[in-house]
C-alpha positions as CSV (number, residue, x, y, z in Angstrom):
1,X,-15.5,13.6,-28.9
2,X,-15.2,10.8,-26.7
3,X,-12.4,12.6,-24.3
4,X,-15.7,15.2,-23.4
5,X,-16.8,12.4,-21.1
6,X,-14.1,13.3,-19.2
7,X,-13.5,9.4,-17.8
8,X,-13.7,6.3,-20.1
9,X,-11.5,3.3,-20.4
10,X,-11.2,0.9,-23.3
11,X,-10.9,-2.8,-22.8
12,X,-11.1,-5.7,-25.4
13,X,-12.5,-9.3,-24.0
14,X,-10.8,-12.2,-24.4
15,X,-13.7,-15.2,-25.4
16,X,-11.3,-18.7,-24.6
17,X,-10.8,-18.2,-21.3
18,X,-13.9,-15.5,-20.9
19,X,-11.2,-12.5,-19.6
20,X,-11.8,-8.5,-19.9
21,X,-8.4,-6.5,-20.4
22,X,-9.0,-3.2,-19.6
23,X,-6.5,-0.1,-19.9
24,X,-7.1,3.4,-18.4
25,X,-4.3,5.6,-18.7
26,X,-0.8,3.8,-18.8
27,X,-2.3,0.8,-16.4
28,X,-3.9,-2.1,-17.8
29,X,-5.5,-5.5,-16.3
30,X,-7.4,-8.2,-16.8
31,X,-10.6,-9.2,-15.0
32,X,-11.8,-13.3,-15.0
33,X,-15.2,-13.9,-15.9
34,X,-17.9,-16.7,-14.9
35,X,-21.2,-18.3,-16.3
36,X,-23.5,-16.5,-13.6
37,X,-25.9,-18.9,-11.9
38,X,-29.3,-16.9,-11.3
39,X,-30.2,-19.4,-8.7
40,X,-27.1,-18.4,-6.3
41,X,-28.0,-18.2,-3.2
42,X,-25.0,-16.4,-2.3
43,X,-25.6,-13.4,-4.4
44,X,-28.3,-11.5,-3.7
45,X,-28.8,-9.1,-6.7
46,X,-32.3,-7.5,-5.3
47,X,-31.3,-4.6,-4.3
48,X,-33.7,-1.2,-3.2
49,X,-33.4,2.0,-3.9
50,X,-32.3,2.8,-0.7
51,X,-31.1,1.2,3.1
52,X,-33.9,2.3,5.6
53,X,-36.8,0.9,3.5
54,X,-38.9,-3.0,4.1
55,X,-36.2,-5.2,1.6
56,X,-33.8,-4.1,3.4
57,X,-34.8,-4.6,6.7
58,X,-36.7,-7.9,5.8
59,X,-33.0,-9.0,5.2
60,X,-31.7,-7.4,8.6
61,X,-34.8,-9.1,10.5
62,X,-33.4,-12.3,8.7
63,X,-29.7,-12.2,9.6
64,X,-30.9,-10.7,13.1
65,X,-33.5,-13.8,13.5
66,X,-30.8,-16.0,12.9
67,X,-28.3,-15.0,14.9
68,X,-30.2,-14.9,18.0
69,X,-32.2,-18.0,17.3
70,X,-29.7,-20.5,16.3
71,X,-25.8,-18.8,17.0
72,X,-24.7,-20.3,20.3
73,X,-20.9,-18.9,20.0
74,X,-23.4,-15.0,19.9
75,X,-25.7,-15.8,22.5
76,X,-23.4,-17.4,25.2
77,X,-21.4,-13.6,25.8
78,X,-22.4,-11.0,28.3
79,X,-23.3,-10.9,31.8
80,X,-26.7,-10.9,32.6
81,X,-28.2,-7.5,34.3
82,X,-25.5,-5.5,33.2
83,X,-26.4,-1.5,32.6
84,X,-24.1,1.0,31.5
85,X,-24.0,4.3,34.2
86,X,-26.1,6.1,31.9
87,X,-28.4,5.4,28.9
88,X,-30.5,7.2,26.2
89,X,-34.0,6.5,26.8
90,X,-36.4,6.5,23.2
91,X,-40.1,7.1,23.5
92,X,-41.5,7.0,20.3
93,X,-45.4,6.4,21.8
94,X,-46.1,10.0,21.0
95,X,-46.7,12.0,17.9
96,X,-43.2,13.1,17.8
97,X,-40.3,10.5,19.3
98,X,-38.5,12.0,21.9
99,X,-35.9,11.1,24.1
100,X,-34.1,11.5,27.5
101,X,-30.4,10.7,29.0
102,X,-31.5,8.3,32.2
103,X,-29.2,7.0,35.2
104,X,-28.3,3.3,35.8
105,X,-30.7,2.7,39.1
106,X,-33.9,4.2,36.8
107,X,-33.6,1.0,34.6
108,X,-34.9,-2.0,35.1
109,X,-31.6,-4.2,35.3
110,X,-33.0,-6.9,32.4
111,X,-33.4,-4.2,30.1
112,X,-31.5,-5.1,26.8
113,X,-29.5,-1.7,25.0
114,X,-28.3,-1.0,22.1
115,X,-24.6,1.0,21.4
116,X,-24.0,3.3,18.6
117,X,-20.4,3.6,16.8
118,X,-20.2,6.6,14.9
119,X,-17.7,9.5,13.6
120,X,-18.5,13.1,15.5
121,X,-16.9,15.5,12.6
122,X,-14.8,18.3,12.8
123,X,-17.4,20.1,14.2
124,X,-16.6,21.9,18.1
125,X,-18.5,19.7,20.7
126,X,-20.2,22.6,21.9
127,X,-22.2,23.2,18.6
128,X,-24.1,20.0,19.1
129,X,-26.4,18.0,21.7
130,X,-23.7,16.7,24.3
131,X,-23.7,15.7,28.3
132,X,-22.1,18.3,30.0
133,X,-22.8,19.3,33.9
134,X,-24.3,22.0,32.7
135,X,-26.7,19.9,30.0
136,X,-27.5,16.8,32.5
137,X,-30.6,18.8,34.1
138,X,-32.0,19.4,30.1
139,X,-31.3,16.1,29.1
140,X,-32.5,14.5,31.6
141,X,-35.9,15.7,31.0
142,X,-38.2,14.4,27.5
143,X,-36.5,16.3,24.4
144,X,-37.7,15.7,20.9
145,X,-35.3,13.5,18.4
146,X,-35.8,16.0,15.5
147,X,-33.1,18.2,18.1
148,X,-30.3,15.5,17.3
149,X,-28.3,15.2,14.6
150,X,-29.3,13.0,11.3
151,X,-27.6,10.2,12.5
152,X,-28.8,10.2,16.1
153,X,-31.8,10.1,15.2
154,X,-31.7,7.3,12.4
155,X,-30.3,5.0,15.4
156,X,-33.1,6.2,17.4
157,X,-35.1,4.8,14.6
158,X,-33.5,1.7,14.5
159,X,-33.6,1.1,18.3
160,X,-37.9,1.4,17.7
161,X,-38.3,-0.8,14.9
162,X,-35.9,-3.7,16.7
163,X,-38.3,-2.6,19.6
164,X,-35.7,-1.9,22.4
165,X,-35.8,1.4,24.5
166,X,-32.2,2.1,25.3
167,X,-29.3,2.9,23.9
168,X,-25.5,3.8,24.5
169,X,-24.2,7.0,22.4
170,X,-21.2,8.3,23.9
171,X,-21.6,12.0,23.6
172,X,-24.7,11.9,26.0
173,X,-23.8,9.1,28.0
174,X,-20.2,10.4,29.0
175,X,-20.0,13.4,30.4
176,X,-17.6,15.9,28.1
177,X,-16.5,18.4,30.2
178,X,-15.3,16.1,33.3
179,X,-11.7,14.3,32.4
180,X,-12.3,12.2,35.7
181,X,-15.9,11.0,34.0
182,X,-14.4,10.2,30.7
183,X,-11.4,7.9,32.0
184,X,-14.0,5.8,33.7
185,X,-16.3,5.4,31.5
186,X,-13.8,4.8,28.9
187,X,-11.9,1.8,30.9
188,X,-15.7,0.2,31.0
189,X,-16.0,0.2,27.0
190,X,-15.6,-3.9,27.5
191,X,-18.4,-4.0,29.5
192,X,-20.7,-1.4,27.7
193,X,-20.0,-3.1,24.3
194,X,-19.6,-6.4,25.5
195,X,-23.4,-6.7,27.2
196,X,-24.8,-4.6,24.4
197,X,-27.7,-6.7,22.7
198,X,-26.4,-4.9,19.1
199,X,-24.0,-2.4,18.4
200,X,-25.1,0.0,15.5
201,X,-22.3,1.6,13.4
202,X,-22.8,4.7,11.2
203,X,-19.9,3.3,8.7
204,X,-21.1,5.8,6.0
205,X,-21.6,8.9,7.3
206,X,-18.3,11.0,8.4
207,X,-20.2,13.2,11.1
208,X,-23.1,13.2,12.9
209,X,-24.9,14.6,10.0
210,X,-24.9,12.2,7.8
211,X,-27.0,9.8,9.0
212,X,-27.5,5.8,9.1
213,X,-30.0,5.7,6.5
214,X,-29.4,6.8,2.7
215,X,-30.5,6.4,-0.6
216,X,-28.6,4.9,-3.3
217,X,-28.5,3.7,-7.3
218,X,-29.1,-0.4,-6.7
219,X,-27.2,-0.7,-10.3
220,X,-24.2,0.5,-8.6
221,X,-24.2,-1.8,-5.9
222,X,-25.4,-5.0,-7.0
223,X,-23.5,-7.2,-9.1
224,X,-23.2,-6.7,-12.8
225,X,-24.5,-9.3,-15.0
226,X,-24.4,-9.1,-18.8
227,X,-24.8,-11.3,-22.1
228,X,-21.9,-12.8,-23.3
229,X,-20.8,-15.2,-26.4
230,X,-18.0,-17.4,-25.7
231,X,-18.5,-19.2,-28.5
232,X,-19.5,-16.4,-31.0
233,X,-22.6,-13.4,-30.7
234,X,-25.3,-15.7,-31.8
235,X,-25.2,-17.9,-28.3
236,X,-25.2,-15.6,-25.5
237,X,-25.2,-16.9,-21.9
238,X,-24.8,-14.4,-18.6
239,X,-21.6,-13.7,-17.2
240,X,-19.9,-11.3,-14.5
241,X,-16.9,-10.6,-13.1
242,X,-15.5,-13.6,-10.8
243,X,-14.3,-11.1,-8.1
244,X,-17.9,-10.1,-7.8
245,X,-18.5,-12.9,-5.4
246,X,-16.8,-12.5,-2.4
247,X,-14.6,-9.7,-3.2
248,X,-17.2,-6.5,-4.6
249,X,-18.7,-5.8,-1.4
250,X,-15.2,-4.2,-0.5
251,X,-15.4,-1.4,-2.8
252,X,-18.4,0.2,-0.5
253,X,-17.5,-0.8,2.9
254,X,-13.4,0.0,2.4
255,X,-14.1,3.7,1.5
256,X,-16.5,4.3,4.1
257,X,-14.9,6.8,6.9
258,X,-16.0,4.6,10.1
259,X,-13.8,1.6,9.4
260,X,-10.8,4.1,9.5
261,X,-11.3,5.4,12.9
262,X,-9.4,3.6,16.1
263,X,-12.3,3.7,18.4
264,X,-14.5,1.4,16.2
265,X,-11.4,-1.2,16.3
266,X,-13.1,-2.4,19.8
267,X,-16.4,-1.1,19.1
268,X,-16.9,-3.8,16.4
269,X,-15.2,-6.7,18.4
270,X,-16.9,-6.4,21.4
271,X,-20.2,-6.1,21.3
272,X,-21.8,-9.7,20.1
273,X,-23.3,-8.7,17.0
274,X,-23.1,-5.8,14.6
275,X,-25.0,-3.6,12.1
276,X,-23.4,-1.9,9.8
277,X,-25.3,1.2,7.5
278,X,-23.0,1.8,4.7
279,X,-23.1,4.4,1.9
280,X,-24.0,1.7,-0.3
281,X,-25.1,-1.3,1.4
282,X,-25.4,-2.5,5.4
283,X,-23.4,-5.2,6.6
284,X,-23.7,-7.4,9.6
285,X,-21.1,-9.0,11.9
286,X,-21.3,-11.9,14.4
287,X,-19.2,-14.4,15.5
288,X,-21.0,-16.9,13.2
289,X,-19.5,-14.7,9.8
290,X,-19.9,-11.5,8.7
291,X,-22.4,-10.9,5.6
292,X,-24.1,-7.4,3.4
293,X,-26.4,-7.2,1.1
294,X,-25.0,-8.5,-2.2
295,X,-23.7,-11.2,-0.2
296,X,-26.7,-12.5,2.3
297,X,-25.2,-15.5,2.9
298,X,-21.7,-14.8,4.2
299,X,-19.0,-12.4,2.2
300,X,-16.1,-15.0,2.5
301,X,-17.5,-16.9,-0.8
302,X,-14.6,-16.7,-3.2
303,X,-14.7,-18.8,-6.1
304,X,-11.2,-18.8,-6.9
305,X,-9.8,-22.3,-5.6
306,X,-7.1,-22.9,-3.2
307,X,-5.2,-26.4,-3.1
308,X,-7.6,-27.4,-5.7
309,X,-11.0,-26.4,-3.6
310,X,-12.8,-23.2,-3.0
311,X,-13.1,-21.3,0.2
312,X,-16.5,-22.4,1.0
313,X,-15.6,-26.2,0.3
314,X,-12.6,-25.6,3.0
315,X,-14.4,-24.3,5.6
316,X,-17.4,-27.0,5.5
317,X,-14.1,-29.3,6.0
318,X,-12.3,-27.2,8.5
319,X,-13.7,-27.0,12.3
320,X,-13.5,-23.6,13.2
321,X,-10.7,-23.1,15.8
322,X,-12.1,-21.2,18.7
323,X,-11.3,-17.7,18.3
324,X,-12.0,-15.2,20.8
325,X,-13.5,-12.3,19.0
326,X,-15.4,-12.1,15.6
327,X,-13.4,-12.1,12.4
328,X,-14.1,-8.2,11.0
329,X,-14.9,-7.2,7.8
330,X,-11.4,-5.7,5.8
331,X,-9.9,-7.6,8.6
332,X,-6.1,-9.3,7.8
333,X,-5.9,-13.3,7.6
334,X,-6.3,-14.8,11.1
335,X,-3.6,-17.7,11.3
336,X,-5.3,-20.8,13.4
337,X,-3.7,-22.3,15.8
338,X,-3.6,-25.9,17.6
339,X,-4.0,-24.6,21.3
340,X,-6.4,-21.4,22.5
341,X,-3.6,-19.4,24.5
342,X,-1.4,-19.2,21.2
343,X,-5.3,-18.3,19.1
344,X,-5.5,-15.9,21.5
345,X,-2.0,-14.2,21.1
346,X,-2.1,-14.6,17.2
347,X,-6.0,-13.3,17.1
348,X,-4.3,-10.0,19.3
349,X,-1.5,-9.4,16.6
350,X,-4.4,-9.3,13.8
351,X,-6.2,-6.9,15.6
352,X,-3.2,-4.5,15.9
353,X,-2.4,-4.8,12.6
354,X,-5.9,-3.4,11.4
355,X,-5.7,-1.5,14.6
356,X,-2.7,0.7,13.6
357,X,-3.9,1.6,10.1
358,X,-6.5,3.6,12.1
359,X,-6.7,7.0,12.7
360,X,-7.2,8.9,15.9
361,X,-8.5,12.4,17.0
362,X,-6.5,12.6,20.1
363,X,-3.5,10.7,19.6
364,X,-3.2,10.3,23.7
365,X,-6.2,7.8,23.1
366,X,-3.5,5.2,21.4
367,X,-4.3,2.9,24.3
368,X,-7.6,3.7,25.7
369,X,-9.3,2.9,22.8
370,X,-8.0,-0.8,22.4
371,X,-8.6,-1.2,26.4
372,X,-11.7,-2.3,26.4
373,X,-9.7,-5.3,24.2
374,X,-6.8,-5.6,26.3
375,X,-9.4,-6.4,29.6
376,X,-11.2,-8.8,27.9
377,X,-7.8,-10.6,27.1
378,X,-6.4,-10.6,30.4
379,X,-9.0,-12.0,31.5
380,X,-9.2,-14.7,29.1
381,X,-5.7,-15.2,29.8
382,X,-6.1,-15.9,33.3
383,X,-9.1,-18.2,32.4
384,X,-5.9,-19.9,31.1
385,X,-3.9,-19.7,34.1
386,X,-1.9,-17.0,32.9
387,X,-2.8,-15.0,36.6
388,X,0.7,-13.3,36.4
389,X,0.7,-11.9,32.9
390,X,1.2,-7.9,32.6
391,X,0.1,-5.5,30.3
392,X,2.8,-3.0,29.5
393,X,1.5,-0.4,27.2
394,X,0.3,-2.3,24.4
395,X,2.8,-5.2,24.9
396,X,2.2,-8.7,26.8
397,X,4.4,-9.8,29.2
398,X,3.6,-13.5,28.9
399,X,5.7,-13.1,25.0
400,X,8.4,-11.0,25.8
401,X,10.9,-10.3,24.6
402,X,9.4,-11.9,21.1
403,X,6.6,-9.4,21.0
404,X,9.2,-6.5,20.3
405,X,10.1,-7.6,17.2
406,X,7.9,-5.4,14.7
407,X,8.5,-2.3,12.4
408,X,6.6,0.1,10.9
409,X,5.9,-0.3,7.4
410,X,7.0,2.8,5.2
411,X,7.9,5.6,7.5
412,X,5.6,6.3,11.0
413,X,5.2,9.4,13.4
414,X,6.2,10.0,16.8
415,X,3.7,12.0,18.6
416,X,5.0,15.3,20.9
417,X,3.4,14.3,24.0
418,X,4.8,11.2,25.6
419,X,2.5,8.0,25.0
420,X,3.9,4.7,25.3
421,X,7.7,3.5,25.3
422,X,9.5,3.5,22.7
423,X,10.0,-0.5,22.1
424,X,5.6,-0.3,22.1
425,X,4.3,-0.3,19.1
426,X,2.0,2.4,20.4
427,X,4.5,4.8,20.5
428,X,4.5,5.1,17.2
429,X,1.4,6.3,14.5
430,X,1.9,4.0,11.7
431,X,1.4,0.4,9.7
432,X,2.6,-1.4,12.3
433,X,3.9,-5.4,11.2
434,X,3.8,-8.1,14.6
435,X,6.1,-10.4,13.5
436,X,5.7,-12.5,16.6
437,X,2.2,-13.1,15.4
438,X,3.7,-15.6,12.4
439,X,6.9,-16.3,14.0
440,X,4.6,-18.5,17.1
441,X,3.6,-20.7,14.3
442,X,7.2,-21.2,14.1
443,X,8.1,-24.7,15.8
444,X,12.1,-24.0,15.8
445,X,12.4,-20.9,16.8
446,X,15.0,-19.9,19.1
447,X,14.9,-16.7,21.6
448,X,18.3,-14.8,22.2
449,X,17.7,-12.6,24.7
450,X,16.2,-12.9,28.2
451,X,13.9,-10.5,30.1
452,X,15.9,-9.4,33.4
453,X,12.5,-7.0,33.7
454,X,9.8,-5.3,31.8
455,X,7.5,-2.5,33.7
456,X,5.1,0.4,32.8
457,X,3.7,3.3,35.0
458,X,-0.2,3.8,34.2
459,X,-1.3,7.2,34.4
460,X,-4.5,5.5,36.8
461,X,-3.4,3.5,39.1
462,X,-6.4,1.1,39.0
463,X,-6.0,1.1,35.3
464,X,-3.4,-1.0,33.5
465,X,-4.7,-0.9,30.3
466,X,-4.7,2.9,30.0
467,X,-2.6,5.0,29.4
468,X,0.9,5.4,30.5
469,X,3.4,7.9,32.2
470,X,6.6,6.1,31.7
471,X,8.5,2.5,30.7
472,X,11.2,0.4,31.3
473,X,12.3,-3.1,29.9
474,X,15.8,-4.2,30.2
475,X,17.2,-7.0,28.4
476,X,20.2,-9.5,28.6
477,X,21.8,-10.8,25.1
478,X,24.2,-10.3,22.6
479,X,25.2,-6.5,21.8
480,X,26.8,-4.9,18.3
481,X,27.5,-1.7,16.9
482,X,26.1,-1.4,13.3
483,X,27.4,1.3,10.6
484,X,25.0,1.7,8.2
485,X,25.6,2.1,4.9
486,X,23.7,5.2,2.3
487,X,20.7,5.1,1.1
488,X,20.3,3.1,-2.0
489,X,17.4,3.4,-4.3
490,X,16.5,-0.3,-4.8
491,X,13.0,-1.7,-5.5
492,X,12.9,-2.8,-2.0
493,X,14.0,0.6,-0.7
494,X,11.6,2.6,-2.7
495,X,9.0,1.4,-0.9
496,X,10.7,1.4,2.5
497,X,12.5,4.6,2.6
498,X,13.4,4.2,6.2
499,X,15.6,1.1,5.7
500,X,19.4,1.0,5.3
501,X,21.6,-1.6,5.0
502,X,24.4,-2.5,7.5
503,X,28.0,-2.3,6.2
504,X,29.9,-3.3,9.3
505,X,29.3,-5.0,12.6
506,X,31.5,-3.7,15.5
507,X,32.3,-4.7,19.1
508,X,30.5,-1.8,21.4
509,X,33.2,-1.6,24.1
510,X,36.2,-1.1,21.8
511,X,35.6,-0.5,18.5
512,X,37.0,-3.5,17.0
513,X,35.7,-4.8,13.8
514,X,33.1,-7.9,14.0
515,X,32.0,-8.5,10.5
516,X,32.5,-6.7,7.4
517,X,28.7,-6.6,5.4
518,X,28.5,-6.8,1.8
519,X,24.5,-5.4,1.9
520,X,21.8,-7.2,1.2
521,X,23.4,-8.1,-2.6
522,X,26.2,-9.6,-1.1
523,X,27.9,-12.5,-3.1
524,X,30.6,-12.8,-1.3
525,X,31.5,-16.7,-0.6
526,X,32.7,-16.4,2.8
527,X,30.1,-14.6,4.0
528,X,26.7,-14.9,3.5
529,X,24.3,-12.4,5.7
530,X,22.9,-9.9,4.5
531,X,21.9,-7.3,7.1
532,X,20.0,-4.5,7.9
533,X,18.1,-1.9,9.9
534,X,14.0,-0.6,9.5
535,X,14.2,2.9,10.9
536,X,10.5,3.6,12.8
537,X,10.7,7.1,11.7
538,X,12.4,8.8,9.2
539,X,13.7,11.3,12.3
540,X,15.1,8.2,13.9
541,X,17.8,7.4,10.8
542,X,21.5,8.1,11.8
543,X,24.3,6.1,10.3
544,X,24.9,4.1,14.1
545,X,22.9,1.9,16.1
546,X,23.1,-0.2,18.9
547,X,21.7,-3.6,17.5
548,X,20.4,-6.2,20.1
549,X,19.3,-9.8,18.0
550,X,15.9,-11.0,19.9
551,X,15.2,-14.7,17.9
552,X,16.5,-16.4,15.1
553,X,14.1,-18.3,13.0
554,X,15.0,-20.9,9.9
555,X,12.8,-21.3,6.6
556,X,13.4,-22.9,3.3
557,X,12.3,-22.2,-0.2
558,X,13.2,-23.5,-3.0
559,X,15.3,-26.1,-1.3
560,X,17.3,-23.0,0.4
561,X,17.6,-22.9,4.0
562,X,18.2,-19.6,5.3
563,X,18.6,-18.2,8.6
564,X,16.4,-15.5,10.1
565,X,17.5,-13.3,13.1
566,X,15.5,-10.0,13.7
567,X,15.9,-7.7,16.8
568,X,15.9,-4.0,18.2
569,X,17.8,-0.9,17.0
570,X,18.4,1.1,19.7
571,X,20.2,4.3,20.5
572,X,21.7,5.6,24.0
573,X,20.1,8.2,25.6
574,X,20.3,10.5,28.9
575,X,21.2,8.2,32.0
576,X,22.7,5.5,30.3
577,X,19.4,4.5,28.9
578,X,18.5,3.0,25.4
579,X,15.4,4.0,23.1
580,X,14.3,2.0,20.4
581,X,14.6,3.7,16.9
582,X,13.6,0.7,14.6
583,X,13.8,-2.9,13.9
584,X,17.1,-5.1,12.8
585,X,17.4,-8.0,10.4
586,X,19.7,-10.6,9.6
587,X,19.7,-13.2,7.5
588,X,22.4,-15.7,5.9
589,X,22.1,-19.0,4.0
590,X,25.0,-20.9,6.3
591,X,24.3,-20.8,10.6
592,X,28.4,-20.5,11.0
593,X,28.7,-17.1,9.9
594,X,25.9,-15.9,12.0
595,X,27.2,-18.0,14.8
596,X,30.6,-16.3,14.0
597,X,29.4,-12.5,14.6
598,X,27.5,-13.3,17.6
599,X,30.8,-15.1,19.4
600,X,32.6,-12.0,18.8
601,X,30.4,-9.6,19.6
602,X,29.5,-8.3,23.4
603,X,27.0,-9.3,25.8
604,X,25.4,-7.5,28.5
605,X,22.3,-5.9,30.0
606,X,20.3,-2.8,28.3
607,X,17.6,-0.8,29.9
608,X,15.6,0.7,26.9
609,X,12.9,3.4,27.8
């Protein structure tokens, strides 16, 4: 009878501590619970029936109010007078709003905009309203909103009732049919977003159908809160689920399709602050924190202590360190750091890590859509008097050669049509993994290799943080030959397929063994690295590589030291050349036998492409 439901779980509750175990299928878990305090002012269980009506903007109004009244770090970014080239102009005066696509010189240059982040569909560009040369003389005339699509015209919407005129949408502020339009308009996205007064994002709607606005069961959004007896059914006290505080608000914005897109990477850390309309619940970003709905107050509000206090008790003790960009929503751990130029790199290596779990339309856009980042950084950086740092496809100059140490986690993609060199991590689609962004907070770190010169060829001259034609870095250090051993089902290699283990280091020149390599459950007392190489693709696997170490690290744990070295795989190629085809450890608990390989191996220059 009960299977008819078609879903149901069982789960028993534990009363001493208050825990639900729950079991659906063959998986099981258990879920801590808490006394709920109805006085919280970080939960906010009002909810309405849906997110375009009064409660829910009284709490926009509110977060919006704040922001501009009292949050220096948000108010303090832009450039005053700035206007994009071209703007949407809303006149909602009339019966029926309409609108019109207006040029920079007819705006009066103190005129605040709005942008608008938002996921087209699959639907062919010619099917909807879009700037073309052909479309400019239309648009440029009054046409009414109900022409646009849903969520067009719910951020037309939102523009009137925040009172502001103009805003940016990219399919009628760029032209579509001119490739020499979209490239410059495209290397300005730090400007447009930047100087943007709000950005709007369309986080639950996966075309330009869906819409900004949307109605919704407030029982499924809100947190749940029911009687409980710990000490026995007559004396009942409300409970919920711990992870409901700071931790719920995931399961909306996480499976919303905007957060998935590359574009809104830059479209959310730009602009100075940030509302989101969810499926379920709108969320709001700013460099002062990042808060929704259910949590009004700030969704970093865990309960669950660390080192004996809570997260909120840590940060009221903590200074915040001065990051450059706000901390996003579903973002990874931002380490902090002592000194702004090292923030600066380590905030960078957090955004490509949530940048390269992204998808992308066009995969040519790899580097134009973080550009708008990449300006803004350079010129921080030479703020800091870094004036002669480069920008090589994706990669700084200013922490080479440590910056090309990553690997991809389980197996990525090459694209077909060339987009970045092979040792960027924008060559490859893929969960991407920095290590230098850990490794600077690494005091004893040692570099192996040196730089003898590192250069890219941007397809725009003017351009560096576009995209690129070709690449070239070559390198100076110590050189081996690794033969790899099979592949070996292990609980670490299950997970990364692309990974095999080295069996024996050779000298490149002649042949001659180096080291013989037990693997990585090697037990063998005279020798104690274990080795191996992260294939980027699963294409790139071959039983050979070139292996050039790039830093060696030390950690210890458990009162074992243990040596770290990690580096490039590379193959040669046409011309003598090298490519990168994925990322080589080393590790051993005694420095001599590392030492040992390296003094035997060869040394010499490598120009990887």
């Amino acid at each position: 009878m009960i299977s008819g439901l078609g879903y149901y779980s069982l789960f028993q509750v534990s009363r001493k501590p208050a825990v639900m175990y729950m079991r659906v299928g063959n998986h099981q878990g258990g879920f801590d619970m808490t006394p709920h305090d109805f006085n919280d002012a970080q939960l906010n269980l009002d909810i309405s029936p849906s997110t375009g009506d009064e409660a829910t903007w009284r709490i926009i109004q509110g977060w919006l109010k704040e922001c501009v009244e009292t949050h220096t770090s948000c108010n303090g970014r832009g450039t005053t007078g700035y206007l994009p080239s071209r703007l949407v102009e809303l006149n909602d005066t009339a019966a029926e709003p309409t609108f019109r696509v207006v040029e920079k010189h007819q705006i009066h240059p103190q005129s605040q905009y709005l942008t608008l982040s938002h996921c087209w569909g699959t639907e062919p560009a010619k099917e909807r309203p879009t700037l073309t040369r052909s479309t400019m003389e239309m648009l440029s005339k009054e046409q009414l909103c109900s022409t646009l699509p849903k969520t067009l015209r719910d951020a037309l919407k939102v523009a009137g009732r925040l009172g502001i005129r103009y805003i940016w949408i990219d399919s009628l502020c760029i032209f579509q049919d001119s490739v020499e339009d979209w490239r410059a308009e495209s290397s300005s996205m730090q400007d447009v977003y930047g100087n943007a007064f709000m950005s709007i994002g369309a986080l639950g709607a996966s075309d330009d159908d869906g819409g900004l606005l949307s109605d919704r069961d407030p029982d499924k959004v809100k947190p749940t809160i029911f009687n409980f007896g710990v000490d026995g059914p007559e004396s009942t006290r409300p409970y919920r689920f711990s992870l409901e505080k700071g931790w719920a608000w995931r399961l909306s914005f996480d499976c919303d399709p905007l957060p998935k897109r590359s574009w809104v990477v830059q479209e959310r850390l730009l602009p100075r602050r940030v509302l989101q309309f969810g499926s379920k619940q709108v969320f709001w970003e700013c460099h002062d924190g990042a808060r929704c709905e259910t949590h009004p107050r700030g969704v970093d509000c865990f309960e669950l202590p660390r080192n004996g206090k809570t997260q909120e008790k840590q940060k009221e003790e903590t200074a915040k360190p001065n990051h450059a960009w706000k901390d996003l929503i579903g973002a990874s751990y931002r380490f902090d750091c002592k000194d702004e130029k090292s923030q600066l790199f380590v905030d960078w290596y957090s955004i490509l890590h949530l940048y390269s779990n992204c998808n992308l339309t066009v995969p040519s856009d790899k580097l134009v859509a973080l550009s708008g980042i990449a300006q803004d950084m350079k010129r921080r950086l030479t703020v800091l008097g870094c004036q002669d740092t480069k920008y090589l496809a994706g990669v700084w100059s200013q922490r080479l050669p440590q910056a090309l140490v990553w690997n991809v986690r389980k197996a990525g993609r090459r694209v077909e049509v060339y987009r970045a060199p092979s040792w960027s991590w924008a060559a490859i689609d893929g969960n991407i993994n920095i290590h230098d962004w850990t490794l600077s907070r690494v005091d004893d770190m040692e570099v192996l290799a040196s730089v003898i010169s590192a250069q890219t060829k941007p397809a725009k001259p003017d351009n560096e943080t576009g995209e690129v034609t070709s690449g070239m870095v070559t390198l100076d250090g110590i050189l081996l030959v690794a033969n790899l051993g099979p592949y070996v089902k292990t609980e670490l290699h299950s997970f990364y397929q692309t990974t095999r283990d080295v069996a024996e280091f050779c000298h490149p020149k002649d042949g001659t063994l180096v080291a013989r390599i037990q693997g990585r459950g090697n037990t063998d007392k005279d020798n104690s690295i274990k080795s191996g190489v992260m294939f980027d693709t699963m294409e790139d696997i071959s039983t050979q590589v070139v292996c050039l170490p790039l830093t060696k690290s030390i950690s210890t744990f458990n009162g074992v030291t243990t040596w770290h070295v990690a580096g490039l795989a590379v193959m040669q190629v046409e011309d003598g050349n090298y490519r990168r085809v994925g990322h080589f450890s080393m590790e051993a608990t005694r420095e001599k036998d590392i030492q040992s390989v390296f003094e035997m191996a060869s040394h010499g220059h490598v120009d990887i492409i």
